[in-house]
C-alpha positions in Angstrom: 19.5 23.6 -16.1 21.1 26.5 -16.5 25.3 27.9 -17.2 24.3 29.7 -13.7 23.1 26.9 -11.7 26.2 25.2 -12.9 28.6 27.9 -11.7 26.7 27.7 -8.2 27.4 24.2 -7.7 23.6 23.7 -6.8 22.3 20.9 -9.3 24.3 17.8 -8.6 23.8 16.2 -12.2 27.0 17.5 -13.2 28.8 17.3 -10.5 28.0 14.1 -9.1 30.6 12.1 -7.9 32.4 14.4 -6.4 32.9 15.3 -2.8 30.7 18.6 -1.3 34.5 20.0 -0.5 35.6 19.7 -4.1 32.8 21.6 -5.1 33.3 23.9 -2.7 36.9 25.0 -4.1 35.5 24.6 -7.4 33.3 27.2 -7.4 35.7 29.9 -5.3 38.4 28.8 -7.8 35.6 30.2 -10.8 34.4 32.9 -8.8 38.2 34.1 -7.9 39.1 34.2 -11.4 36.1 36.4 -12.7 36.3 38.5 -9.8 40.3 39.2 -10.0 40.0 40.0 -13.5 37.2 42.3 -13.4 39.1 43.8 -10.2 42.7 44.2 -11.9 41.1 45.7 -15.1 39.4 49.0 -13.7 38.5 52.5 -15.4 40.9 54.6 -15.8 38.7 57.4 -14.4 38.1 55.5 -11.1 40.3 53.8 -8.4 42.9 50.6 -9.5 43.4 47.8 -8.1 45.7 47.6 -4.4 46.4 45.8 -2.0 43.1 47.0 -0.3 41.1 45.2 -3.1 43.2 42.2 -2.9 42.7 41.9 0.6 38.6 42.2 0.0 39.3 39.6 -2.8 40.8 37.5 -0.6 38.2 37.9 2.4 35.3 37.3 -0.1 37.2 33.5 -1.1 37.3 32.8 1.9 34.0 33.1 3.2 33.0 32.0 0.3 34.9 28.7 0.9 32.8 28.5 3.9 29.1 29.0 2.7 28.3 25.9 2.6 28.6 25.4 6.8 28.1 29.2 7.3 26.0 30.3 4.4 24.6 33.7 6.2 28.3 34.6 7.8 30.0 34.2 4.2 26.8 36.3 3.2 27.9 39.2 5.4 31.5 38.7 4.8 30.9 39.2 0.8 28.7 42.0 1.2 30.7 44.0 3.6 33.9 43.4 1.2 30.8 44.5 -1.9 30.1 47.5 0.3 33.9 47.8 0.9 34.5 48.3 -3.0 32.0 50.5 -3.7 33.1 53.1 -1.0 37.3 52.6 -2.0 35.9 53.5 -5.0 36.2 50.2 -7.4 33.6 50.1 -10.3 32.6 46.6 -11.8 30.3 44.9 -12.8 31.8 41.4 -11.5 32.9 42.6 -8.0 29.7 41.9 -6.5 29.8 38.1 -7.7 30.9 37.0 -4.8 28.2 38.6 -2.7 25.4 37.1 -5.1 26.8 33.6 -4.9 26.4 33.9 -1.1 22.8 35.2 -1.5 22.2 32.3 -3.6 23.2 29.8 -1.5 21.7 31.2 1.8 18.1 30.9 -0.2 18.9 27.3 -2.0 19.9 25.4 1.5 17.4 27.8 3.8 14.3 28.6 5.9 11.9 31.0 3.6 12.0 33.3 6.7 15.7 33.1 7.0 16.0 34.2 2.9 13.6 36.9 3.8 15.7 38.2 6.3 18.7 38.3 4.9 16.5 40.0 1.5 15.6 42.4 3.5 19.4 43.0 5.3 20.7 43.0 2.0 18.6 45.3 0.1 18.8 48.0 2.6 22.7 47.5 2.8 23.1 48.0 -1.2 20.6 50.5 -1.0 22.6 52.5 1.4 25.9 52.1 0.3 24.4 53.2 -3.1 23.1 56.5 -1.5 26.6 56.9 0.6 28.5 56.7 -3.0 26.1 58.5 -5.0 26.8 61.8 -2.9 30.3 61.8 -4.6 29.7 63.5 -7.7 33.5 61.9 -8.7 32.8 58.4 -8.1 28.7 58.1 -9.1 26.9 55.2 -8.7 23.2 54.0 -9.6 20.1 54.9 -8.3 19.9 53.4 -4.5 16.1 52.3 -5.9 17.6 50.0 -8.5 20.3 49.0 -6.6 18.3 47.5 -3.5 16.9 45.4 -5.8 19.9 43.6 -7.6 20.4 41.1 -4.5 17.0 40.1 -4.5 17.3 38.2 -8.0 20.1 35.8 -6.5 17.4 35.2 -3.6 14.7 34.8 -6.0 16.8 32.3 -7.9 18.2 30.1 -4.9 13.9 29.9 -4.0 13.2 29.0 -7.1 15.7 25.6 -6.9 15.0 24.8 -3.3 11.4 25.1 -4.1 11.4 23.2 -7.1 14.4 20.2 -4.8 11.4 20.1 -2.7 9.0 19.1 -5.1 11.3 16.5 -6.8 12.1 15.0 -3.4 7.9 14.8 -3.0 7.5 13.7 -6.1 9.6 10.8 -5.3 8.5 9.9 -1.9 5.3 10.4 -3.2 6.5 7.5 -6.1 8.0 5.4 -3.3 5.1 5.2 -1.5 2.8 4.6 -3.7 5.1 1.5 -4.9 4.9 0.1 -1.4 1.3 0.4 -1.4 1.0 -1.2 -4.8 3.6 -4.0 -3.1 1.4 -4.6 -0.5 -2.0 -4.8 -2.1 -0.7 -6.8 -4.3 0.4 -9.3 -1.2 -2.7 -8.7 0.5 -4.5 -9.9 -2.4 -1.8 -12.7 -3.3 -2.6 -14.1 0.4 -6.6 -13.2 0.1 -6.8 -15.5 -3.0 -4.5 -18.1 -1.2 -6.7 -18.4 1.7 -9.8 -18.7 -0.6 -8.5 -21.5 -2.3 -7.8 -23.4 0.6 -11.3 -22.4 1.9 -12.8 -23.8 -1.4 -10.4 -26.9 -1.7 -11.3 -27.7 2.3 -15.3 -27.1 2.9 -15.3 -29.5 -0.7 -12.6 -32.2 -0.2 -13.3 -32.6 3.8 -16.9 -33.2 3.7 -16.9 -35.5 1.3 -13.8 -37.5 2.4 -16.0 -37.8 5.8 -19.3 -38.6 4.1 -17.7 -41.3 2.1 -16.2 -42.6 5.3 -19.0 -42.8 6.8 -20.9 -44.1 3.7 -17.8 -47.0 3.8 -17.9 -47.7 7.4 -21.7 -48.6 6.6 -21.3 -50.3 3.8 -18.7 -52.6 5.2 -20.8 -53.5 8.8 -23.7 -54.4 6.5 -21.5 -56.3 4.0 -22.8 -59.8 5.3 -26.0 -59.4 6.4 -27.8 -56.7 4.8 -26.5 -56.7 1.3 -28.5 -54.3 -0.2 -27.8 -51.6 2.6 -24.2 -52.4 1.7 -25.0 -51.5 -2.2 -27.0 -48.3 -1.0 -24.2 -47.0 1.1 -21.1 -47.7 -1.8 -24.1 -45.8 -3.8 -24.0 -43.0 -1.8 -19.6 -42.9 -1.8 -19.8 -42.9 -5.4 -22.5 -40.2 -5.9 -20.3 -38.2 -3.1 -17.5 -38.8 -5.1 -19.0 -37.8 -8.2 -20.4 -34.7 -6.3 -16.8 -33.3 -5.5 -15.3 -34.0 -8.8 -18.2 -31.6 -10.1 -17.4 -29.1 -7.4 -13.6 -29.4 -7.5 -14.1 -29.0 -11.6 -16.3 -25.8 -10.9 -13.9 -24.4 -8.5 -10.9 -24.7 -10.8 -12.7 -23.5 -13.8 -13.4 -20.4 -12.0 -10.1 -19.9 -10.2 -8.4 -20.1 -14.0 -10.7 -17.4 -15.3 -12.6 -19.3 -17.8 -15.9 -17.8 -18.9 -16.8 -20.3 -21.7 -19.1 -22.9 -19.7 -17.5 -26.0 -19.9 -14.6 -27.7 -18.1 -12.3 -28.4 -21.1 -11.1 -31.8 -21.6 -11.1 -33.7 -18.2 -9.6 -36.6 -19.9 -13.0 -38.6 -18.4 -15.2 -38.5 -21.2 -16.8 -35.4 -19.4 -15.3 -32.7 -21.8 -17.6 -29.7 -22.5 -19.8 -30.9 -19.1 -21.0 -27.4 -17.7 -21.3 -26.0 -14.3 -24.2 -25.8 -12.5 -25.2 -23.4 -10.1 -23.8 -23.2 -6.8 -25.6 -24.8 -3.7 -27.7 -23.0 -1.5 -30.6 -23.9 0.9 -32.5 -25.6 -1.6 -29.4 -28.3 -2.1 -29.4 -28.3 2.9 -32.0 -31.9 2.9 -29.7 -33.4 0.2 -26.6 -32.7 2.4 -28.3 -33.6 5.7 -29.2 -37.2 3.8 -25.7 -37.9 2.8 -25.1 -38.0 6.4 -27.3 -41.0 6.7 -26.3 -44.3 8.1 -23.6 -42.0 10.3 -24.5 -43.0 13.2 -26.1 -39.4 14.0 -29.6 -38.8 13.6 -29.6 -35.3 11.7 -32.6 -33.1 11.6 -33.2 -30.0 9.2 -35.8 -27.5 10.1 -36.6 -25.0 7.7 -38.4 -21.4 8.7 -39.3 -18.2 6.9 -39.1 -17.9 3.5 -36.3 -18.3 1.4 -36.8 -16.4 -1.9 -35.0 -13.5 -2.5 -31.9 -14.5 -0.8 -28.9 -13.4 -3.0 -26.6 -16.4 -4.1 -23.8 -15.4 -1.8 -26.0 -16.2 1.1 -27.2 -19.0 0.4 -23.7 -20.4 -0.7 -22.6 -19.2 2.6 -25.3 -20.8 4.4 -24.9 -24.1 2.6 -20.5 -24.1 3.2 -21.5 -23.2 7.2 -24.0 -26.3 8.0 -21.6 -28.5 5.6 -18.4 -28.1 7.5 -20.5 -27.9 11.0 -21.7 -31.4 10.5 -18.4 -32.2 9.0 -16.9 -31.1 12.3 -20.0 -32.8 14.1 -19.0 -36.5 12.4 -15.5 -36.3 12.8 -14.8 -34.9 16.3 -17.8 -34.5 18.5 -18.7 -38.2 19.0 -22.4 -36.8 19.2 -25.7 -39.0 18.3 -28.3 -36.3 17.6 -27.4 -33.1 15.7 -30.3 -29.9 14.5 -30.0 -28.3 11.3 -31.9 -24.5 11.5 -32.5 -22.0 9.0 -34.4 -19.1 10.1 -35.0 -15.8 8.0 -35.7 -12.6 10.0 -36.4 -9.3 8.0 -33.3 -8.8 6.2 -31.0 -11.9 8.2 -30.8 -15.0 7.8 -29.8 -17.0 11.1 -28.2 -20.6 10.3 -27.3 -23.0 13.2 -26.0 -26.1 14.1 -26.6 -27.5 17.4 -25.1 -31.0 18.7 -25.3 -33.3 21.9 -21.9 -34.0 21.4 -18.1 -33.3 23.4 -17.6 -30.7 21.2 -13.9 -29.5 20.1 -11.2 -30.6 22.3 -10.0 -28.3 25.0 -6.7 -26.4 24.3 -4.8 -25.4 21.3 -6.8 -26.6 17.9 -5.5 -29.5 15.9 -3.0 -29.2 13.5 -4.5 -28.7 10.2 -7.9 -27.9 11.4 -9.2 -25.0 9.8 -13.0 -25.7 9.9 -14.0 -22.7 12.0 -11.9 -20.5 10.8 -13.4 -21.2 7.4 -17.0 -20.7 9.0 -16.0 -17.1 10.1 -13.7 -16.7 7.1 -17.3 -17.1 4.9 -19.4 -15.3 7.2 -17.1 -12.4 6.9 -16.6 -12.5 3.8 -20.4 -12.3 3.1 -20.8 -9.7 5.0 -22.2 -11.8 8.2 -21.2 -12.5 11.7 -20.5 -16.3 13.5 -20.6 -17.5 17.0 -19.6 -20.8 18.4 -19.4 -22.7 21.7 -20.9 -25.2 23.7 -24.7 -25.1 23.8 -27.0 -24.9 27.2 -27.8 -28.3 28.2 -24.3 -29.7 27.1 -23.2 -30.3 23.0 -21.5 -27.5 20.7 -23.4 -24.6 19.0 -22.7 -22.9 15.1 -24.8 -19.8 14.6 -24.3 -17.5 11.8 -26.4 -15.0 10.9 -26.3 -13.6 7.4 -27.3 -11.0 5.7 -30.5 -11.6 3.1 -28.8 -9.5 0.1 -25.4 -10.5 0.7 -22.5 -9.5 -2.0 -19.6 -11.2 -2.8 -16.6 -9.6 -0.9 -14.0 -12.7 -0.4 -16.1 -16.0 -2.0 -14.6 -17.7 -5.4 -16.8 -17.1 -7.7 -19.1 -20.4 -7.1 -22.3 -18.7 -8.4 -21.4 -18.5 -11.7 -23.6 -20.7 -14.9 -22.7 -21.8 -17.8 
């Protein structure tokens, strides 16, 4: 910053907490006293001071009191009473400071067209008067060349600041928004790994609570009379128990980040137990079979060939027929339900077909978030998923997937040891 810029009142550091007003005064109070003192101390050889230059004096102030509402008026004002001096015959070299701080703030609070304009109206003004003095061989002045181009500098200078206020003011808009946008990705991803967890924490803990309902509800029918069908079913809760422990332990053990293989110390006597790989098609007849005893007679069929599909696909195949027959078990009241898998070129088309009721009509249940889930994976894997009731009567899943999905939403199941 410079002692100029300071006189000018146009940086604010300094001048902070006060009022625009105060600043005002404050700089025609500065300018006045400069100006009167070059005035009253003149050449002997040229004009002195009057009342004439007091009255210019006085003029300049106040326009000059005004240039802030006015800039262009207090422009003309100062130059005229400039002009005015050099005719009457007053030589200086502070006289004109009145007339520069007028240019300077017409440039620093203006249009670039209006500071060209007034350049322009400016230059040719000094320029004259300089030619209209210069014929008196008893009052000289300078060349009219040099002297169209002092008011320029003032212009160049106000430029200059407004130029470089504009780019500050960018720079910090600029700032601001990028600290929203760094606000809100950070909640977009906040709520993104929020709704993954859930995702995770639902499509494991809701299957398997229903499986082992189902598994108990058999178990305790065949209590009496078919032991062993009894034993098979509390079996199968405690391997579906087991099952989600393993998944749940997988799930967390990603979600905190952990890249050495093992779970830590569970506090089970399973510490250092790794993770296995996430389930895919391969892992679809073992899910169907845990549905066994249900009371729904589930079918799997099985077309195409299944190598080559990325991990992501097959995890996102596997979490769609898991919650479907989830859904199928706990709210369709069906007694048949078809498991397809179906690879096409590059897609992979999963459905799940039902005899059942199907959802009820009207809002969804509080706390069911099954389908969105569904289309939540599909999505996420780069797939599409349509539901509603099937032709002939019963409720319809189809996904279709793409072969060589990525991972653009899924927790990180696919990861081994």
């Amino acid at each position: 910053m410079t002692t100029f810029e300071n006189l000018l009142g146009g940086p604010r550091e300094r001048v902070r907490g006060l009022p625009p007003r105060v600043v005002d005064l404050l700089v025609v109070a500065v300018v006045g006293v400069l100006t009167a003192s070059d005035a009253a101390v003149n050449d002997p050889g040229y004009r002195q001071a009057d009342r004439f230059t007091w009255l210019l004096l006085a003029v300049s102030l106040l326009a000059l009191a005004a240039r802030r509402a006015w800039p262009v008026a207090a422009a003309a004002v100062t130059g005229a009473a400039c002009a005015g001096w050099a005719l009457y015959g007053h030589i200086g070299e502070l006289l004109n400071l009145p007339f520069i701080v007028a240019l300077y703030t017409v440039a620093v609070g203006g249009s670039r067209w209006r500071t060209l304009v007034t350049g322009l109206a400016a230059s040719l003004g000094s320029g004259a008067v300089a030619f209209a003095v210069g014929q008196d061989v008893a009052n000289p002045q300078g060349l009219p060349v040099l002297e169209m181009l002092w008011p320029l500098v003032p212009l160049l200078l106000g430029t200059v600041v407004r130029t470089r206020r504009l780019l500050l003011h960018e720079y910090a808009a600029r700032a601001a928004r990028a600290e929203e946008e760094r606000e809100r990705e950070a909640e977009r991803r906040v709520h993104a790994e929020r709704v993954r967890i859930a995702r995770e924490l639902h499509d494991i803990v809701a299957h398997t609570v229903a499986a082992m309902t189902v598994q108990a509800g058999v178990a305790l029918d065949a209590l009496d009379v078919k032991p062993e069908v009894s034993r098979r079913a509390m079996r199968q809760v405690r391997e579906s128990g087991k099952e989600a422990v393993r998944e749940l332990r997988s799930t967390v053990t990603v979600l905190r980040g952990s890249g050495s293989g093992s779970y830590g110390e569970g506090g089970d006597g399973s510490e250092g137990e790794p993770r296995g790989a996430a389930p895919g098609l391969g892992e679809l007849p073992a899910l169907v079979g845990r549905f066994t005893g249900s009371g729904i007679a589930v079918t799997l069929t099985r077309e195409g060939p299944e190598e080559g599909l990325s991990p992501v696909t097959g995890l996102t195949a596997y979490r769609i027929v898991q919650e479907a027959l989830t859904n199928v078990v706990r709210h369709s009241g069906a007694r048949h339900a078809e498991v397809s898998t179906a690879r096409s070129g590059d897609a992979l088309t999963v459905e799940v077909v039902d005899d059942g009721d199907g959802p009820p009509a009207g809002p969804a249940l509080p706390g069911g978030f099954g389908l969105v889930g569904i289309r939540e994976r599909a999505a996420a894997a780069g797939g599409s998923v349509a539901h509603g009731p099937a032709p002939g009567g019963g409720f319809r899943v189809s996904a279709r997937l793409p072969v060589r999905a990525t991972d653009h939403g899924l927790v990180g199941e696919g990861r081994r040891a």
